[in-house]
Structure formats: structure tokens, C-alpha cells
MIDOSE-1310 file (N, C-alpha, C; in nm, 2 decimals, decimal comma, always signed):
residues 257
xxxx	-1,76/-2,06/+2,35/-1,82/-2,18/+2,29/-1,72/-2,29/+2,29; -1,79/-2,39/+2,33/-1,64/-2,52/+2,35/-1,60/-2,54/+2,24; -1,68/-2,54/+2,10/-1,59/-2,58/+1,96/-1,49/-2,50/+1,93; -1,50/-2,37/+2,00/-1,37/-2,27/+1,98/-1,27/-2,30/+2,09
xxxx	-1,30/-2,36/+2,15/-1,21/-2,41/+2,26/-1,18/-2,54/+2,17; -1,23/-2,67/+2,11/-1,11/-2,70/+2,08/-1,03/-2,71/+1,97; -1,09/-2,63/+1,91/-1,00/-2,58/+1,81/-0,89/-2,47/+1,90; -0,90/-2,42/+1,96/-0,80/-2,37/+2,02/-0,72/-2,43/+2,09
xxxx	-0,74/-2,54/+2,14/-0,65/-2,65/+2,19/-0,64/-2,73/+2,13; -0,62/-2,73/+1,99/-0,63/-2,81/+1,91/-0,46/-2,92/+1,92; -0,45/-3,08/+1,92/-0,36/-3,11/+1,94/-0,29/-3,08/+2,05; -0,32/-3,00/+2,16/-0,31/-3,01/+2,31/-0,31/-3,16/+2,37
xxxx	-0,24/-3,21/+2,36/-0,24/-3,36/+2,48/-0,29/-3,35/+2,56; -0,32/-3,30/+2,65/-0,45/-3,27/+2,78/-0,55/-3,26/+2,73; -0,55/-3,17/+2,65/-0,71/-3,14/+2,62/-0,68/-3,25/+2,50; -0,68/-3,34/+2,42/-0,74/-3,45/+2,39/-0,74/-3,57/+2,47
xxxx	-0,64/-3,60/+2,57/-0,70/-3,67/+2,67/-0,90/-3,65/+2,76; -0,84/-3,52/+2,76/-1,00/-3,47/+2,80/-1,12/-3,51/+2,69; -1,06/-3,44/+2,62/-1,19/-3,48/+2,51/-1,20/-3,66/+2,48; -1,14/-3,73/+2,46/-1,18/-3,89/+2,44/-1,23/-3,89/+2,54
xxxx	-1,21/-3,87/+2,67/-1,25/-3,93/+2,80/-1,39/-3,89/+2,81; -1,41/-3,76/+2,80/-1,54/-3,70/+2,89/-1,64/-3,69/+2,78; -1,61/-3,67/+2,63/-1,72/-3,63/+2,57/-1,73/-3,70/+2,44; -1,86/-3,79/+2,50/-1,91/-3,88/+2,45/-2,07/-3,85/+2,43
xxxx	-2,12/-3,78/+2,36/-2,26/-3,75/+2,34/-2,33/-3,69/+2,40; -2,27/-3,70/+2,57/-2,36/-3,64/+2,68/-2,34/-3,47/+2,71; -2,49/-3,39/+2,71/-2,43/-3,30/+2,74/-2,37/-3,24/+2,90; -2,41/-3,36/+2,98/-2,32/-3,31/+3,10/-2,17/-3,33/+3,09
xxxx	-2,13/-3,40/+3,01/-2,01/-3,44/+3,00/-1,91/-3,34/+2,89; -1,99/-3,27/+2,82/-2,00/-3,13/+2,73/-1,92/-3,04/+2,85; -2,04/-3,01/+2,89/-2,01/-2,96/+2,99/-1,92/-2,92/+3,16; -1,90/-3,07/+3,13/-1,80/-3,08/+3,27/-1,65/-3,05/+3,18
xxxx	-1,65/-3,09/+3,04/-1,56/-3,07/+2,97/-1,50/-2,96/+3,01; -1,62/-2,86/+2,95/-1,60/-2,71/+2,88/-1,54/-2,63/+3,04; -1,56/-2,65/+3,14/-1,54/-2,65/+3,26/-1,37/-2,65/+3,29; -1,39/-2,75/+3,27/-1,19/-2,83/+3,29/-1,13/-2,75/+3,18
xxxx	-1,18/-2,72/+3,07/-1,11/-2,62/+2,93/-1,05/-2,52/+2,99; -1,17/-2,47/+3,02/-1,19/-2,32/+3,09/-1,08/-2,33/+3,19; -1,06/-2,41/+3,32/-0,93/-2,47/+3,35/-0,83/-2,40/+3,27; -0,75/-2,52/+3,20/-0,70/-2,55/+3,14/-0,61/-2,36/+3,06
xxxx	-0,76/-2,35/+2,98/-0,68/-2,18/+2,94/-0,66/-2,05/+3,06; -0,72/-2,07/+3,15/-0,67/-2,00/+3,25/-0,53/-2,02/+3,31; -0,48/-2,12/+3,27/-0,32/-2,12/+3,29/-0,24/-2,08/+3,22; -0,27/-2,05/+3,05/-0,19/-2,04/+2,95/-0,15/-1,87/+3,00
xxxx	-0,12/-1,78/+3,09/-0,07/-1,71/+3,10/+0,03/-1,69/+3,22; +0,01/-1,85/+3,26/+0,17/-1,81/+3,36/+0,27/-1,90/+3,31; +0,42/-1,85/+3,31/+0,49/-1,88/+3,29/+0,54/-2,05/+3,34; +0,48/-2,09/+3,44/+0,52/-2,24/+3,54/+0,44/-2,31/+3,45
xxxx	+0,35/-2,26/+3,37/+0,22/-2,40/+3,30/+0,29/-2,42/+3,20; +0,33/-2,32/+3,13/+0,48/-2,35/+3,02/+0,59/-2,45/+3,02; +0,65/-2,42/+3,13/+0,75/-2,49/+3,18/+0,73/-2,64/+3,20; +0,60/-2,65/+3,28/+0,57/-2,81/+3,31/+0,49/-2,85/+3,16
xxxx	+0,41/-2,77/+3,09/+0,40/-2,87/+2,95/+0,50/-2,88/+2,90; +0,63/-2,78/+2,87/+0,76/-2,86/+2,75/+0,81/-2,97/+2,84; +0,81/-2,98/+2,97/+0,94/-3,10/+3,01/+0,80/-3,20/+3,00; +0,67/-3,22/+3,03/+0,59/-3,28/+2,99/+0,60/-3,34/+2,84
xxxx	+0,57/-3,24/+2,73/+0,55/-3,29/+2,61/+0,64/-3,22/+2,52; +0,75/-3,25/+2,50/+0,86/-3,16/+2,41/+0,84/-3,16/+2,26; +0,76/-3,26/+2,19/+0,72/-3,31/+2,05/+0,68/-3,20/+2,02; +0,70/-3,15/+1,92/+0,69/-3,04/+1,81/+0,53/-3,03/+1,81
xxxx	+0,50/-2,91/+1,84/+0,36/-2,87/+1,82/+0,29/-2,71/+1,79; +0,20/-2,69/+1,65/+0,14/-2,59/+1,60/+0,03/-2,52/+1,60; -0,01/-2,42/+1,70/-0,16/-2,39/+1,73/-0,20/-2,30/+1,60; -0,35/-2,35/+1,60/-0,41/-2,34/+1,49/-0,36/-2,35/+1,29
xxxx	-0,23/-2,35/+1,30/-0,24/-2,39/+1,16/-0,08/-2,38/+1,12; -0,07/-2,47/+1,04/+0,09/-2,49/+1,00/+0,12/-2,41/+0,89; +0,21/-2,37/+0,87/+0,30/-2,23/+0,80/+0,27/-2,27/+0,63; +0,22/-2,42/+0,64/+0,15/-2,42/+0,47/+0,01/-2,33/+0,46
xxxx	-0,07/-2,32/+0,53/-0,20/-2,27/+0,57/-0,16/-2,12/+0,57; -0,08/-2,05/+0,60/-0,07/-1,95/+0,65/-0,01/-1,87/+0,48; +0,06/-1,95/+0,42/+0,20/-1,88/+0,32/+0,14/-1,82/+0,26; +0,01/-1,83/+0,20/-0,09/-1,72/+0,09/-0,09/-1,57/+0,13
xxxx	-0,09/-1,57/+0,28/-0,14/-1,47/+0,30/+0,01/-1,37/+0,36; +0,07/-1,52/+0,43/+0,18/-1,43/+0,49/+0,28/-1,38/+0,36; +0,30/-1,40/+0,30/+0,39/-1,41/+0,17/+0,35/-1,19/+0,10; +0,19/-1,24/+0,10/+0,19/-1,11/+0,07/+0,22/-0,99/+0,18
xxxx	+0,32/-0,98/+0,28/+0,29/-0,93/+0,37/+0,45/-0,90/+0,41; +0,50/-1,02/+0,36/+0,70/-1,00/+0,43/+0,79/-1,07/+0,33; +0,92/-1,00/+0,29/+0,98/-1,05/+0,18/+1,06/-1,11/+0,24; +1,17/-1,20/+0,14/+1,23/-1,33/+0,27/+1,38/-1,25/+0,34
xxxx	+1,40/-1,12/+0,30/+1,48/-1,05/+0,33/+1,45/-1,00/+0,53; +1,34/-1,00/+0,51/+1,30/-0,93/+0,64/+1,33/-0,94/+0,77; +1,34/-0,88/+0,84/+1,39/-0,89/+1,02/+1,26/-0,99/+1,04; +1,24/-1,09/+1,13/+1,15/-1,15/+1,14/+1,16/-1,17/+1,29
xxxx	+1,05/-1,14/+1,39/+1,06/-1,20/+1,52/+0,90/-1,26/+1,53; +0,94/-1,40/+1,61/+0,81/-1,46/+1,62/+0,79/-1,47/+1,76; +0,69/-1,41/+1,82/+0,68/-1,41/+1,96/+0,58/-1,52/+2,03; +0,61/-1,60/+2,11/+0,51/-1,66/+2,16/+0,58/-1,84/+2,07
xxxx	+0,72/-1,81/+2,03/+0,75/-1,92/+1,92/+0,73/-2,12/+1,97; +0,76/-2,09/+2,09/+0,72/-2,22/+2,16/+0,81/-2,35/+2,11; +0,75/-2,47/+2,05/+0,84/-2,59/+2,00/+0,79/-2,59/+1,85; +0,66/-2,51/+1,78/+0,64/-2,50/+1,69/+0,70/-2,52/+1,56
xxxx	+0,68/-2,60/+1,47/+0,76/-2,57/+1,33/+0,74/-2,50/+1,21; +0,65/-2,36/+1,31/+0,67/-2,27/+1,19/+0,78/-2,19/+1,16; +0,85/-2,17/+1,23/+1,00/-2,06/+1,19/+1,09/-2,17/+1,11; +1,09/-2,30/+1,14/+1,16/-2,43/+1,02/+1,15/-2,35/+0,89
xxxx	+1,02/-2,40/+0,92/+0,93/-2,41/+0,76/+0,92/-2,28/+0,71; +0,90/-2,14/+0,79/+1,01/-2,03/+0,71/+1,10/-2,03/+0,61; +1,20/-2,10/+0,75/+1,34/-2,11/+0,70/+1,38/-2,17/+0,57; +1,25/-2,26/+0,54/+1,31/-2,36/+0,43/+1,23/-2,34/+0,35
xxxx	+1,16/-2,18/+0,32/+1,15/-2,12/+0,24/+1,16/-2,01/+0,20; +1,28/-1,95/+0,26/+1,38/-1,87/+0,25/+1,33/-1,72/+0,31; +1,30/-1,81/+0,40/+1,28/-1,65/+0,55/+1,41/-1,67/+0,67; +1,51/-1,66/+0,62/+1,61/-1,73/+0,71/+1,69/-1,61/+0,79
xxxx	+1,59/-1,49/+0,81/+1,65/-1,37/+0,93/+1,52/-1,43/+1,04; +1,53/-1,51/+1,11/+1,41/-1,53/+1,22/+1,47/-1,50/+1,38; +1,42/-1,40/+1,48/+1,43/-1,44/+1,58/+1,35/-1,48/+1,61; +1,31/-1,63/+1,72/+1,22/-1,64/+1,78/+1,26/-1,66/+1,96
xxxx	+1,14/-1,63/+2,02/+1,16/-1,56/+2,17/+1,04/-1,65/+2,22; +1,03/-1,72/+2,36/+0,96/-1,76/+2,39/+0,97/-1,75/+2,57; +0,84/-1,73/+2,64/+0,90/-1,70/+2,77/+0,91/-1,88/+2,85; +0,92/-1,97/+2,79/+0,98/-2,11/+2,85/+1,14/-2,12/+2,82
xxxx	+1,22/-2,10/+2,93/+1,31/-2,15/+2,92/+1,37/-2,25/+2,90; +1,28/-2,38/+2,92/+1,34/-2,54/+2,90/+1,31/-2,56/+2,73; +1,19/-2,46/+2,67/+1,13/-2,48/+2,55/+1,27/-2,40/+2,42; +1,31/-2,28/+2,47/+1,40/-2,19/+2,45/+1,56/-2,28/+2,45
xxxx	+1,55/-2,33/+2,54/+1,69/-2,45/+2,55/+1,71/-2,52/+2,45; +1,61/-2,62/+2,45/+1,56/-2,74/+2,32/+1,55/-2,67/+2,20; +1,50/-2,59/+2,18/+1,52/-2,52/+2,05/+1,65/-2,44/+2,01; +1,70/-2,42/+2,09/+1,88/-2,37/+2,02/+1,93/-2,46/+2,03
xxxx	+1,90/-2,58/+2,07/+1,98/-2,77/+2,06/+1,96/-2,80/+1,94; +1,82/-2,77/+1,91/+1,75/-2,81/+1,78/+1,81/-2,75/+1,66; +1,80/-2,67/+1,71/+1,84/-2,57/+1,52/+1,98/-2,50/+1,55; +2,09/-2,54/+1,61/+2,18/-2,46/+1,63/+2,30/-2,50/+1,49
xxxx	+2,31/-2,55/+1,40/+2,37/-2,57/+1,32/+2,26/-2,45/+1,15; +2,18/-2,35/+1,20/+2,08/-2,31/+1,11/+2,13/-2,16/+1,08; +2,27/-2,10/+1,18/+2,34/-2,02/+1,11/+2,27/-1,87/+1,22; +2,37/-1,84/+1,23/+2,36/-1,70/+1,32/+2,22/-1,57/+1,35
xxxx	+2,15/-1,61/+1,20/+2,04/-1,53/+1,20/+1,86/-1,63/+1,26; +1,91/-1,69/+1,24/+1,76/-1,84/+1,29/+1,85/-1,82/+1,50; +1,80/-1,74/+1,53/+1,79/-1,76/+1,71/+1,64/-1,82/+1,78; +1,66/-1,84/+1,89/+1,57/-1,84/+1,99/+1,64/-1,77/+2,12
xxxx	+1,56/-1,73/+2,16/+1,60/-1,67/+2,32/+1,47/-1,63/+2,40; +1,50/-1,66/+2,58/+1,39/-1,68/+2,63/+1,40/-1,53/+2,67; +1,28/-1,48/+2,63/+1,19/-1,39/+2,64/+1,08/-1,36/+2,71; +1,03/-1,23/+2,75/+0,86/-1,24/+2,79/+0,82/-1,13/+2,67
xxxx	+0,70/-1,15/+2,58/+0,68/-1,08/+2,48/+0,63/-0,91/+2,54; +0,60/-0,93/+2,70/+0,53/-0,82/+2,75/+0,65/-0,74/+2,79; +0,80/-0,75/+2,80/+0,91/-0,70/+2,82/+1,05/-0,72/+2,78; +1,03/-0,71/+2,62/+1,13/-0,71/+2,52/+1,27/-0,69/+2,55
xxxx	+1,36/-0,68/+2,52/+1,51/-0,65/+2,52/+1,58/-0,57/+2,42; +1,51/-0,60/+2,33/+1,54/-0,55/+2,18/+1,51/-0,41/+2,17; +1,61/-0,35/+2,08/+1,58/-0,20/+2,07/+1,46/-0,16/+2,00; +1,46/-0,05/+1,99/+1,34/+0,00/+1,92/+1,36/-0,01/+1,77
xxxx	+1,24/-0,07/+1,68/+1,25/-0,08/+1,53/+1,35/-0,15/+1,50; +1,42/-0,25/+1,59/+1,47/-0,35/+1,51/+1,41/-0,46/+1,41; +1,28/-0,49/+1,42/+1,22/-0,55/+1,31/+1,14/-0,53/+1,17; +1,15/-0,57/+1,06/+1,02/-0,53/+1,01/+0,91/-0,61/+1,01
xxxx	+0,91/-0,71/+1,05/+0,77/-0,83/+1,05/+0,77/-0,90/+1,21; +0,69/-0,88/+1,24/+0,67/-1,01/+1,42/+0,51/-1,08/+1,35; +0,59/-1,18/+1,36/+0,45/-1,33/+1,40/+0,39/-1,33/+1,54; +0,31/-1,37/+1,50/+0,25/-1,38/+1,67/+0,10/-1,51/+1,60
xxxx	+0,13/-1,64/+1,67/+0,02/-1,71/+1,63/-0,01/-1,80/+1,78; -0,11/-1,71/+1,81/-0,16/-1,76/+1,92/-0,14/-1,69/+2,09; -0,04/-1,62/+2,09/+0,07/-1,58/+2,15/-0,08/-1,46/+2,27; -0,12/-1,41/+2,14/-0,16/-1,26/+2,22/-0,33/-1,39/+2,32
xxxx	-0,34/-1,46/+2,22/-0,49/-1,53/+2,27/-0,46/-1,58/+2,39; -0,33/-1,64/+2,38/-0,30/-1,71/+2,55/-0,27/-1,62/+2,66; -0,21/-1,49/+2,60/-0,18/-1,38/+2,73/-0,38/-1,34/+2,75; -0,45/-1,34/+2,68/-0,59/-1,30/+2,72/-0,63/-1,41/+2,82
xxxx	-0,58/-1,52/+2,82/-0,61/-1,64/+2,88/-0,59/-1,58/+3,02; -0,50/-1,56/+3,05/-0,46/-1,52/+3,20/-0,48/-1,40/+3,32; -0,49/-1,42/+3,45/-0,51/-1,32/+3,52/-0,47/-1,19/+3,45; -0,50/-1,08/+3,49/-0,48/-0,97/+3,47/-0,47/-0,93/+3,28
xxxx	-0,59/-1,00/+3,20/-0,52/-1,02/+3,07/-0,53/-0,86/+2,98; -0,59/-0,76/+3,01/-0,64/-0,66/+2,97/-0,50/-0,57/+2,98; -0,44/-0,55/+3,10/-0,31/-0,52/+3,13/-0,21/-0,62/+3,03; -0,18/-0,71/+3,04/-0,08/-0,77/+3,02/-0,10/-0,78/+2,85
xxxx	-0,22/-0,77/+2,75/-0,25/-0,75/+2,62/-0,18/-0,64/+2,59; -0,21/-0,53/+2,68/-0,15/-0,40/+2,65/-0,02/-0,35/+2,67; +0,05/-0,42/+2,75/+0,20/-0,43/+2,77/+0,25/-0,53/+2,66; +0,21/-0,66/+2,63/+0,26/-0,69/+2,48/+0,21/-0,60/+2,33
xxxx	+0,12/-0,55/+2,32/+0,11/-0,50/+2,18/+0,18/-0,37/+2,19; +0,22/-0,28/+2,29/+0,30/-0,21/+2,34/+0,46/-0,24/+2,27; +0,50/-0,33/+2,33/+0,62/-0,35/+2,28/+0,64/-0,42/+2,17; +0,51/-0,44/+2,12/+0,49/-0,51/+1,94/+0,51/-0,41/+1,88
xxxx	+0,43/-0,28/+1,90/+0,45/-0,16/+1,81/+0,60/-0,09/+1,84; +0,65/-0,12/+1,96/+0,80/-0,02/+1,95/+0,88/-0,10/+1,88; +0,92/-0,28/+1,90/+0,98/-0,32/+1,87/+1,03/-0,32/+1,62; +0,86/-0,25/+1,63/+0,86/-0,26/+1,49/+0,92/-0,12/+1,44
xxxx	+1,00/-0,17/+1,30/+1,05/-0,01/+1,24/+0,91/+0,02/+1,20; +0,94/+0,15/+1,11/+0,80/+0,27/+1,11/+0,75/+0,20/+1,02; +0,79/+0,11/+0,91/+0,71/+0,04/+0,82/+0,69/-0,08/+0,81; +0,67/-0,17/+0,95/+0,68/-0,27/+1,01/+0,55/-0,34/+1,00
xxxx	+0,50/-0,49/+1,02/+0,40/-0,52/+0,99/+0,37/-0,59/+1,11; +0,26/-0,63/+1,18/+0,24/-0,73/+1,25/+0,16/-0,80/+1,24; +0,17/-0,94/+1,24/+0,07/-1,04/+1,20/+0,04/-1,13/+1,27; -0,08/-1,15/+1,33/-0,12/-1,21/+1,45/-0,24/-1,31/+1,41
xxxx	-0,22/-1,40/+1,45/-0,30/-1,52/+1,38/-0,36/-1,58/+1,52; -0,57/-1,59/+1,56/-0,58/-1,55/+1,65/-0,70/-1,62/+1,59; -0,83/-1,73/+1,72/-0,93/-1,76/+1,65/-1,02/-1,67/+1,77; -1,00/-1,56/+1,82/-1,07/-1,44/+1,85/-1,09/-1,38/+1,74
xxxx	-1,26/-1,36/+1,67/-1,35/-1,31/+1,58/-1,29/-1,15/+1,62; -1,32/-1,05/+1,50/-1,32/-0,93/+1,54/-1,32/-0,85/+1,64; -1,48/-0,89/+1,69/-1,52/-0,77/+1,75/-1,48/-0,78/+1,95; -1,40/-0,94/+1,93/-1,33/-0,97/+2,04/-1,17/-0,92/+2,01
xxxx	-1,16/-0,87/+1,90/-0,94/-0,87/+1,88/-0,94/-0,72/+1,88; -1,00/-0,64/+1,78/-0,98/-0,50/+1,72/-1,02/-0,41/+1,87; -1,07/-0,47/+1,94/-1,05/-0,37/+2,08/-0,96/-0,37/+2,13; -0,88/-0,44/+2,12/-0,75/-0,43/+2,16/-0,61/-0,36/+2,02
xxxx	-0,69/-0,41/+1,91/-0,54/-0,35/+1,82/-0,62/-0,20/+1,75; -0,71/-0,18/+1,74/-0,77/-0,04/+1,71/-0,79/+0,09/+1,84; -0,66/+0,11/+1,87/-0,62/+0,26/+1,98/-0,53/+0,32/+1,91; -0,62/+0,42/+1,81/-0,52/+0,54/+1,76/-0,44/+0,65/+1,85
xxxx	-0,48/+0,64/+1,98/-0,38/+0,73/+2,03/-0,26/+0,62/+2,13; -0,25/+0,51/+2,04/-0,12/+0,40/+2,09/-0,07/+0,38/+1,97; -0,14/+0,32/+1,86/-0,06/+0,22/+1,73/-0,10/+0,31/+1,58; -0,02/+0,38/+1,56/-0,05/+0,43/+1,45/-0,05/+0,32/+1,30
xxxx	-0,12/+0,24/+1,32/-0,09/+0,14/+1,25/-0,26/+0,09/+1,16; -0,23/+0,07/+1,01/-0,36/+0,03/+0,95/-0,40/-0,13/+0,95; -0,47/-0,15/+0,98/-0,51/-0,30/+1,02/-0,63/-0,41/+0,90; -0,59/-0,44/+0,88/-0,66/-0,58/+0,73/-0,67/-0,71/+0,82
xxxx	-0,78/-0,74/+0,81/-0,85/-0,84/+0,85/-0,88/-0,98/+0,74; -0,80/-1,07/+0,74/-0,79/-1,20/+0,64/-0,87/-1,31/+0,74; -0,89/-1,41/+0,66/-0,97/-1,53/+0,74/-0,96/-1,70/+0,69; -0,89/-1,79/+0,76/-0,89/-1,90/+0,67/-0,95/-2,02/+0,74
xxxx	-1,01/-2,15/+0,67/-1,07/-2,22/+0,73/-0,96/-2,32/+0,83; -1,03/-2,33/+0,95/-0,91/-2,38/+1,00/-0,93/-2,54/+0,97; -0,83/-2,59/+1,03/-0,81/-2,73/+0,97/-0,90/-2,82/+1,06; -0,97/-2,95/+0,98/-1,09/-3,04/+1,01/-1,03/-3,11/+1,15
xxxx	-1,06/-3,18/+1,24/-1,03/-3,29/+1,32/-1,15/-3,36/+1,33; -1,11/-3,54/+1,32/-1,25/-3,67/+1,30/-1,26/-3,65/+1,45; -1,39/-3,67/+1,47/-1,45/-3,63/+1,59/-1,64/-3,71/+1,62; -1,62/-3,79/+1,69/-1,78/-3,83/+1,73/-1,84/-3,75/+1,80
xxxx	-1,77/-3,65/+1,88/-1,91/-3,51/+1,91/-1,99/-3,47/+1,82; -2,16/-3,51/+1,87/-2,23/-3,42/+1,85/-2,27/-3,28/+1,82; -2,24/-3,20/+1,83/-2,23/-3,04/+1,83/-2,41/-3,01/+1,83; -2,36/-2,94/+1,93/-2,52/-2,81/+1,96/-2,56/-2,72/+1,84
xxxx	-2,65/-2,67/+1,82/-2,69/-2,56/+1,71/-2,60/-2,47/+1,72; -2,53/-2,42/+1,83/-2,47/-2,29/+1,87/-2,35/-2,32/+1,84; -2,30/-2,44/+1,87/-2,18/-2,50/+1,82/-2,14/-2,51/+1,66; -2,24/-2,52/+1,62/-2,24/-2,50/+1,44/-2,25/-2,39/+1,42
xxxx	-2,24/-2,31/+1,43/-2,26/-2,19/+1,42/-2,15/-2,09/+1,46; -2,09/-2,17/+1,53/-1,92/-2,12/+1,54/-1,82/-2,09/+1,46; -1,80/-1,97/+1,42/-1,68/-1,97/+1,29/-1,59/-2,08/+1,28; -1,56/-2,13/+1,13/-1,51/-2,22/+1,08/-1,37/-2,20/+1,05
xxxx	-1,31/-2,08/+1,11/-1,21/-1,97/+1,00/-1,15/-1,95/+1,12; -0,99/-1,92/+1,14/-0,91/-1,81/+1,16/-0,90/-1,69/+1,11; -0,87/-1,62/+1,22/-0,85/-1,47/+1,16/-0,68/-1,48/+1,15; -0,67/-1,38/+1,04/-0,51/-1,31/+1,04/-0,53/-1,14/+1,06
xxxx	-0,48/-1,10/+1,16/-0,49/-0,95/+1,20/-0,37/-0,88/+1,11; -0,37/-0,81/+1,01/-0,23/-0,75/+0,98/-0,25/-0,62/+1,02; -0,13/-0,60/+1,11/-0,13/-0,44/+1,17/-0,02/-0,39/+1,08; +0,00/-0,28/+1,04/+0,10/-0,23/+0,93/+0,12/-0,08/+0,97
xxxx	+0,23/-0,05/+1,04/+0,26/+0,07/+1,09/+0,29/+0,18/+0,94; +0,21/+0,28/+0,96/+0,19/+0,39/+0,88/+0,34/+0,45/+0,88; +0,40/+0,50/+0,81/+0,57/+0,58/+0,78/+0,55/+0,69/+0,84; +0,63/+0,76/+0,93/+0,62/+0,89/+0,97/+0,48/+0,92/+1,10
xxxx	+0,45/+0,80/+1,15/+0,34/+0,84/+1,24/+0,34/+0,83/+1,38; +0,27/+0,83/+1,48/+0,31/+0,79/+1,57/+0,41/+0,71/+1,64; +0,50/+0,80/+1,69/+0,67/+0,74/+1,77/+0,62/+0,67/+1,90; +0,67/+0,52/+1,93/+0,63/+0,43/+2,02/+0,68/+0,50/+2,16
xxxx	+0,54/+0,49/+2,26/+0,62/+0,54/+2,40/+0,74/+0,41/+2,42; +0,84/+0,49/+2,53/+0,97/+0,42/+2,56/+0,97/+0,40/+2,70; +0,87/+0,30/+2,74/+0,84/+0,30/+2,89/+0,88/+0,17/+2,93; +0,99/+0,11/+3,00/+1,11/-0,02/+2,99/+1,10/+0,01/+3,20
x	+1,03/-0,09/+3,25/+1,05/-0,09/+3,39/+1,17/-0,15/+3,42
């Protein structure tokens, strides 16, 4: 549905270039939109679209909701003591805004190198524990159970975005569950409804892990589109997936190509 599209590109410079230009009341122009979208997120899984949006647009940017939106929920979930890795971290200012409220163990890993650059330029005076390093979330580095909390806001929706996304979902949540100690949480912030996410995080013979389903309204954007019946009707909310590895249960396979 294109209202989920732009809320999912929400504050995307392309896609608001697109949107002033093409959609102005008309539904072919809806539609030629939702076309170019569709575009558009088909790229979000290769690593070169990355590359060319940060040296494109390096300005600090937050998909779907900034770390004030989030703190209700995340709060009950990770103490500020915690191993924190945020995958998929990008130019975002949520791990800041962590930081400066006293989540200050963050790694964040992102597979753009020029993004990963700029961000240890950025915050390199923020003390040995606040890192970035370029990463691919589908082939970690990190030992096993080094963490107890991974963020992921947005991260798993854009690897769905891309060729081969069914594979490549399951190679990242893969190394989401090894990377976590046995009482590790993971919190994935995602505007895939249920019964599009939990097929991917409900495989008990992979994630021994219990899963809580939270939901928040996402944030308004002024807008002269029209909207379709079907378009209203499109959840208004974010999901927060919390996966929460059970103690003592399933030991993560160790399968490192």
C-alpha cells in the first residue's frame, strides 16, 4: 500500500522529491509514484545504493521514529548498563540520543563504509565504548553472546527489500540470535504488521526466543494527498518486535563462511 511506503520512506529525499512532483490528486500519478517506490525499495538491499545515498545526503536521518518515540518501550527492555549493538545504524541519531541518556555501551555497525567513516569523525571524542564499524548485519565478526540488547530499526525491512530477501532475512536474524547472550533481547522496530514479520522471527527450531508485540503511532507528515479507502485503512502504528532469548535454550548454530 503506498501510505506504507511513505511512511517507510519517510524523510527520504528521493522519495519526497517524488512525492511533491508526481502526486498531486491524480490517481495515475499515485500510481506512477507507487511504481518508482517500488523502484526505489528494491535497492535498499544492495550495498552501492548505500554508498551513493550517504556521499549524496550525509544529514542526519531517522526511519520511522526518533529515540523519543521509542524510550517507553525500549526502556522497559534494556538497562543503561547493557552491551548494546545497533545494526543497520546508518547516519541516524538514535545511538546519540541513547547516549545522552545514559546507554553509553553502543556498538553501532553499518554495511556503508563512507556512512561508518563519518560517523567515527562524528562521535570520536564519545569514549571507547560508543563505536561504529562497517559491517554487514548478515555476517557479523563479533563472537558469540557478546551482547545483551541489538536494535534494529528498520534494518531487517530493507534487507526484505532486496533480491534474494527470504535468504538474506535468515542469514541476518541468524547472526542476531548468536550474536545475543542467552538472556539477550532483540528489538526490531519495523512497519511490517505481524502476520508479514512473525514468519520470519517465530522458528522454534532456530530462535529459542519469546517474542511481545508493542505498537506506536507513527509520526503525522502535512500532506495534500488524497488517500484511497484502502489507504485509510492502513495501520497508523509501528510495530516493536521484542525477541527475548529464553536462559538455557537453544545454542545458536556456528555456521561463519
Amino acid at each position: 500500500i503506498i501510505y506504507d511506503y511513505l511512511f517507510f520512506f519517510f524523510n527520504d529525499t528521493a522519495t519526497t522529491e517524488i512525492y511533491t512532483e508526481q502526486i498531486v490528486g491524480s490517481v495515475r500519478c499515485v500510481q506512477e509514484t507507487e511504481v518508482r517506490l517500488a523502484y526505489y525499495m528494491s535497492q535498499y538491499g544492495k550495498s552501492d545504493y548505500w554508498e551513493e545515498r550517504y556521499t549524496r545526503d550525509p544529514e542526519p536521518f531517522d526511519w520511522y521514529q526518533r529515540f523519543s518515540g521509542l524510550r517507553d518501550i525500549i526502556t522497559q527492555y534494556i538497562s543503561p548498563d547493557a552491551r548494546i549493538l545497533n545494526v543497520g545504524a546508518g547516519n541516524s541519531r538514535m545511538s546519540e540520543e541513547m547516549y545522552d541518556e545514559g546507554f553509553q555501551n553502543i556498538t553501532n555497525i553499518d554495511i556503508s563504509a563512507i556512512c561508518t567513516k563519518a560517523m567515527q569523525e562524528k562521535y570520536k571524542d564519545r569514549g571507547p565504548n560508543f563505536t561504529y564499524v562497517q559491517m554487514d548485519a548478515r555476517q557479523m565478526d563479533f563472537e558469540s553472546g557478546s551482547f545483551d540488547c541489538i536494535v534494529d530499526k528498520g534494518t531487517l525491512d530493507a534487507i526484505l527489500c532486496g533480491e534474494g530477501s527470504t535468504t538474506s532475512a535468515s542469514k541476518m536474524l541468524s547472526e542476531v540470535y548468536r550474536v545475543l547472550n542467552n538472556k539477550g533481547v532483540y528489538l526490531m522496530i519495523s512497519y511490517g504488521q505481524p502476520e508479514h514479520r512473525l514468519c520470519y522471527l517465530e522458528k522454534p527450531a532456530q530462535f529459542d526466543w519469546s517474542i511481545v508485540t508493542h505498537t506506536i503511532p507513527k509520526p503525522t507528515i502535512n500532506t495534500s494527498l488524497s488517500l484511497s479507502n484502502e489507504d485509510k485503512d492502513s495501520p497508523s502504528v509501528h510495530y516493536i518486535y521484542v525477541c527475548k532469548r529464553n536462559p538455557g535454550g537453544r545454542k545458536p548454530d556456528i555456521q561463519k563462511d
